[in-house]
C-alpha positions in Angstrom: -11.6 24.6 -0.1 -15.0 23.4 1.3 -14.3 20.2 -1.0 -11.1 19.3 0.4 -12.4 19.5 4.1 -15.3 17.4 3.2 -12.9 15.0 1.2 -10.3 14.5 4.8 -13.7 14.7 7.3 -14.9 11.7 5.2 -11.9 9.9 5.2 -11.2 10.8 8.6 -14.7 8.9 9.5 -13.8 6.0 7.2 -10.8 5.4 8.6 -12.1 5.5 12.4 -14.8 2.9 11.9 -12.5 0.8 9.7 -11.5 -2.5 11.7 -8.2 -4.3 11.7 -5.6 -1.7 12.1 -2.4 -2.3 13.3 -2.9 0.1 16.1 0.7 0.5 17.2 1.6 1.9 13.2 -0.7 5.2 14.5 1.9 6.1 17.2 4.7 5.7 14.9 4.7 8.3 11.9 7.8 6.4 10.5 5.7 3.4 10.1 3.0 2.3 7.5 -0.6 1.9 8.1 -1.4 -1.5 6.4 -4.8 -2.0 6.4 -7.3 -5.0 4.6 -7.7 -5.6 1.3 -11.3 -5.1 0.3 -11.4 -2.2 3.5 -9.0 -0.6 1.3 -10.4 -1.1 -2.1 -13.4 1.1 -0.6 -11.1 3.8 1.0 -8.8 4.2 -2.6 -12.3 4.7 -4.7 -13.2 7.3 -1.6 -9.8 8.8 -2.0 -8.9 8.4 -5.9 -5.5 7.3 -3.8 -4.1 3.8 -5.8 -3.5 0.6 -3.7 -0.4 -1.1 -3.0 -0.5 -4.6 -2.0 3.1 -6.4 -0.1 2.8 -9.5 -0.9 5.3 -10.8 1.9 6.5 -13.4 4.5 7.9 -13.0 7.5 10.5 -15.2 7.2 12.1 -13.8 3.6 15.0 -12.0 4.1 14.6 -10.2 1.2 11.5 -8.6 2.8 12.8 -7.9 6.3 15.6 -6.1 4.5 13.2 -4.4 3.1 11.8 -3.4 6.1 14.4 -2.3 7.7 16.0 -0.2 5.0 13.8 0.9 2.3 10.7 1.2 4.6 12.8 3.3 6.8 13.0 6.2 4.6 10.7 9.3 6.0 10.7 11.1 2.8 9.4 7.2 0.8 7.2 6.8 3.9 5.3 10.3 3.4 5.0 9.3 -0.5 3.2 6.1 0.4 0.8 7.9 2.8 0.0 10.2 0.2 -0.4 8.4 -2.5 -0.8 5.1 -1.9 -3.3 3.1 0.7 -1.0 0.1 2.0 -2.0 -3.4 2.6 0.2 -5.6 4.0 -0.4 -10.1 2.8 1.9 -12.0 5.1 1.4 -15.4 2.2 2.2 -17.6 5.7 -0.8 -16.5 7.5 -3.1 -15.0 5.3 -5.0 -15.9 2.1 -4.3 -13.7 -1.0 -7.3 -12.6 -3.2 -7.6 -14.2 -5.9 -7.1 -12.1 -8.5 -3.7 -11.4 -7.6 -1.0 -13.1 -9.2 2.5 -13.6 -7.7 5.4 -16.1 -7.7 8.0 -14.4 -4.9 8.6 -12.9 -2.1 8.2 -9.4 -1.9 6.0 -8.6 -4.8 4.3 -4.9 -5.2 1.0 -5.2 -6.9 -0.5 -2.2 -7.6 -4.1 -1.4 -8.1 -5.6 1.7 -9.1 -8.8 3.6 -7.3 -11.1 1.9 -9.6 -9.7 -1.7 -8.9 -7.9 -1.7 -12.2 -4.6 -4.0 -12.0 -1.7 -1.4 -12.9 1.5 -3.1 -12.0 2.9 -5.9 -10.2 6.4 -5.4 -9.1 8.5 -8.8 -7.8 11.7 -8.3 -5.7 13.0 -6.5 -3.4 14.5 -2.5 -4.0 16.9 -0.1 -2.4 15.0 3.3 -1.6 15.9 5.1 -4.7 14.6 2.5 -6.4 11.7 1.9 -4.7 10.8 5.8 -4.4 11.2 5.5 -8.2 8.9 3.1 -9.2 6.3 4.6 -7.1 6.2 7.5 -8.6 5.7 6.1 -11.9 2.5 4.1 -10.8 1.4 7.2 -8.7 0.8 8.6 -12.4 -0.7 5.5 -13.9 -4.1 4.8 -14.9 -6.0 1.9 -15.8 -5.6 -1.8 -16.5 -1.8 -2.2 -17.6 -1.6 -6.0 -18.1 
């Protein structure tokens, strides 16, 4: 019991000095907290949570409908927070790190705690889907390439 408090304090104080957070996704439960790449490299290895990387763009439809329906889901939403620490690559504005490959828009690229590629995922997914293929990389381990 004395573990798993000292496991959330620390993340707790990780997350509070980390920089670069959409504030507004704190207010809004529904929403993800995306946060940056190599700030969340640290926290998964803290966490032994896996990271998902969106590769996206804001002007692919594919990804706003995303957005708006499969990101919508509360019960998907809680998954990801669980599970998963979230970064968000907007390819328009942002650089991607170099060791991930991708060729569309929206691609899932998956990375376990110990910064071992598991899965890259291209395309856009209806919930179900979506809820699906996350829980089969929540279980995954090492490098799957």
């Amino acid at each position: 019991m004395n573990y798993l408090f000292l496991v959330a304090t620390a993340q707790l104080l990780f997350c509070a000095n980390i920089e670069n957070i959409d504030k507004t996704d704190f207010k809004n439960e529904a929403a993800l907290r995306y946060i940056d790449f190599d700030k969340a490299k640290k926290l998964a290895a803290m966490t032994g949570k896996t990271v998902m990387v969106e590769i996206m763009s804001a002007s692919c439809r594919y990804c706003i409908k995303m957005q708006n329906t499969t990101f919508k889901d509360r019960n998907l939403l809680a998954f990801l927070r669980s599970r998963f620490v979230s970064v968000r690559i907007d390819v328009n504005r942002q650089k991607v790190p170099e060791k991930i490959v991708w060729s569309v828009t929206p691609t899932f690229v998956f990375i376990d705690s110990e910064g071992k590629f598991l899965k890259s995922v291209p395309g856009a997914w209806k919930k179900e889907d979506f809820f699906s293929i996350l829980k089969k990389v929540a279980e995954m381990k090492g490098d799957y390439r």
